[in-house]
C-alpha positions, 0 to 999 in steps of 0.5 A: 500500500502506497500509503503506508508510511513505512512503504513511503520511508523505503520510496524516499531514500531515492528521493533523499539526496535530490531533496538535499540538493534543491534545499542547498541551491535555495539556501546559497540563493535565497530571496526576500518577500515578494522577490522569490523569483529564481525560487519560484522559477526552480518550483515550477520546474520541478513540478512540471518535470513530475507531471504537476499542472503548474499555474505561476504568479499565485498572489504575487509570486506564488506557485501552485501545482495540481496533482490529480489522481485516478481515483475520486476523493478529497482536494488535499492542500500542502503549503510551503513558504519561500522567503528568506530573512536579511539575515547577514549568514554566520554559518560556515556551509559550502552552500553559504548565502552567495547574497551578502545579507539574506539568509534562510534562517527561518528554514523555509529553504527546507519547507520548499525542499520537503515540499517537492519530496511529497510531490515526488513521492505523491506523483510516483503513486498517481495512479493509486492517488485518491483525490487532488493534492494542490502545492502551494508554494507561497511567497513573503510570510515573513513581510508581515501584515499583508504577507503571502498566502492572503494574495493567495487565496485572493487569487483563488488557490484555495478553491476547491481545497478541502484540507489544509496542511502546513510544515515548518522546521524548529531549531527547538525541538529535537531532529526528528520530532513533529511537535502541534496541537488542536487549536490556538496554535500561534498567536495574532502578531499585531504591530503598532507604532506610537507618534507621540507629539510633545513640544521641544525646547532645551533642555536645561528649561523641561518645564517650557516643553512637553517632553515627548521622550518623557511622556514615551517612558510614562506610556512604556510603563502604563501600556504594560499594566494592560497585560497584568491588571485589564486582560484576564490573566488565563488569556495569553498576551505580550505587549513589548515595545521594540523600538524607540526613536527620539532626538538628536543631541544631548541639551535639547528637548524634541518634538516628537517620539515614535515607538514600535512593538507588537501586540500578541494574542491567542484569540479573537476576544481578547485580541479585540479588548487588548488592542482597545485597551492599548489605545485608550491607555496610550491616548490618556497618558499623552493628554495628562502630559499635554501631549498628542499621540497618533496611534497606527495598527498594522492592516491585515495583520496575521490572525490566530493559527488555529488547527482544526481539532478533529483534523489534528487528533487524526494527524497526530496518530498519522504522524506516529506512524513514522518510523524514526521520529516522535509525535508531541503535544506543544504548548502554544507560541506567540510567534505569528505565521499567515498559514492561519489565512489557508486554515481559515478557507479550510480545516487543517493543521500546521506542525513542527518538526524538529531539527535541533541536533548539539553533535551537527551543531544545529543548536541555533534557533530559527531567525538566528545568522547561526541557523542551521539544519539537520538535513536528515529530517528533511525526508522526514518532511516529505514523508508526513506531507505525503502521507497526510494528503494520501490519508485525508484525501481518501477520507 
């Protein structure tokens, strides 16, 4: 049986060193959100060569492939993401970022790699394929608000999609580990920034201005009084202030300040009444001080990333069933990721797998110039993104 994941783990060692080598043409040519051209270009190509219906320039510059089978059943929709980070590498690798300042250090080098793996397995199994398996090869989830997979799904790629499935590789988890959870997975990520206006002066004479660097330190300290005393302590949420502008020399007092941070939450509601009480406390604090303030929350910024729960108790025991590496429940994350927009179209789940492995040096977590990847979970990848479109689109 093809969709055995034993049968799918002896299938892949054919497939192992050519995942390994697109991972590392990728990873030494990595592009930013929205330039993902060259990476696109090699995704279509690859699918074409496996019998993929391709349609390119999905939301920008995303590809979509179609594998249909022979038999009726389930539209299954598998996701990778293709951007890099400006990250300037700090890992010494023969296939080392050629493009001096970016860098995949969040693995999505490795989500495209895996990706194409499944394809490759899938294809081999045609004829015995249940249903339409859809690869969406999504461009910019690290630009943030309006990111990728909105334009995606705009463009009409989740039409027709019946399951959704998502993969990203962890520097926190051991090789080889899936980690998820039934619903609230990852958290809304909501930016703001904070134009506070006071009026200048020097700075020997404070109480002829108003002092906007002052009134920035007061709204710092009220804004985390948000988090301890008006949200209900059993709801998660983090509000930091990640960014502080303000004047140009040591004795004079300036005009303005601007602050940036982000606001993160696990559900809607209490998405709602924080972002509320966030603005009324920041408004107030600037008319004490006889200042004004302009408040801007990013548009269209990520929701909640919420697995289905009957969709992942079943990828749970699915996952399980692959020879080498462990299935855990993990706590949720107050990281944002816009493969919520995908599970919003359809049921689904998006899951981790491990990499973290201290003898190959992978030790460094995603995001960091030192990440790297313990490429022998890569087939890992391929295999479980296989199994789960075989397993659902047969349901």
């Amino acid at each position: 049986m093809p969709s055995d994941s034993q049968t799918l783990l002896k299938e892949i060692k054919q497939y192992e060193n050519e995942i390994i080598k697109i991972r590392r043409k990728i990873h030494s040519n990595p592009e930013l959100s929205y330039q993902e051209y060259e990476t696109a270009k090699l995704v279509a190509q690859k699918l074409r060569a496996l019998g993929v219906q391709v349609k390119p320039k999905v939301g920008g510059t995303g590809v979509v492939g179609l594998l249909k089978g022979a038999k009726k059943g389930k539209t299954v929709g598998l996701r990778a993401d293709m951007d890099a980070l400006p990250v300037l590498e700090n890992v010494e690798l023969p296939f080392k970022s050629k493009n001096a300042g970016v860098m995949h250090a969040c693995g999505h080098d490795t989500h495209v790699a895996m990706l194409l793996g499944a394809a490759m397995l899938l294809a081999k199994h045609k004829a015995e394929l249940s249903g339409t398996v859809k690869f969406l090869f999504q461009p910019a989830e690290e630009q943030g608000g309006l990111g990728g997979a909105l334009p995606m799904v705009r463009d009409g790629a989740m039409q027709g999609v019946d399951y959704v499935f998502g993969l990203h590789i962890a520097g926190d988890w051991a090789s080889g580990t899936f980690a998820l959870r039934e619903g609230p997975l990852m958290a809304a990520p909501d930016s703001f920034k904070i134009k506070i206006v006071g009026r200048g002066g020097h700075g020997s004479h404070p109480s002829d201005t108003i002092d906007p660097i002052y009134v920035a330190t007061q709204v710092i300290t009220a804004i985390q009084g948000v988090t301890s005393r008006m949200i209900d302590q059993t709801k998660p949420l983090v509000i930091s202030v990640c960014s502080i502008h303000s004047g140009t020399k040591d004795n004079i007092i300036p005009d303005e300040a601007m602050l940036e941070g982000t606001i993160r939450t696990l559900d809607e509601k209490t998405r709602k009444e924080a972002k509320s009480t966030f603005s009324k406390i920041v408004n107030s604090v600037c008319k004490t001080y006889g200042a004004r303030c302009e408040i801007e929350m990013m548009r269209d910024a990520y929701p909640v990333t919420i697995n289905d729960p009957k969709v992942t108790k079943q990828a749970f025991k699915i996952l399980k069933t692959i020879k080498g590496t462990k299935t855990v429940e993990c706590d949720p994350i107050m990281g944002g990721e816009d493969m919520s927009r995908f599970l919003q179209k359809a049921p689904g789940t998006f899951y981790f797998l491990g990499t973290k492995n201290p003898k190959k040096g992978c030790v460094a977590p995603n995001h960091s110039s030192k990440f790297k990847v313990d490429e022998d979970v890569l087939k890992y990848g391929a295999v479980s993104l296989a199994k789960l479109a075989l397993e659902f689109g047969s349901s």
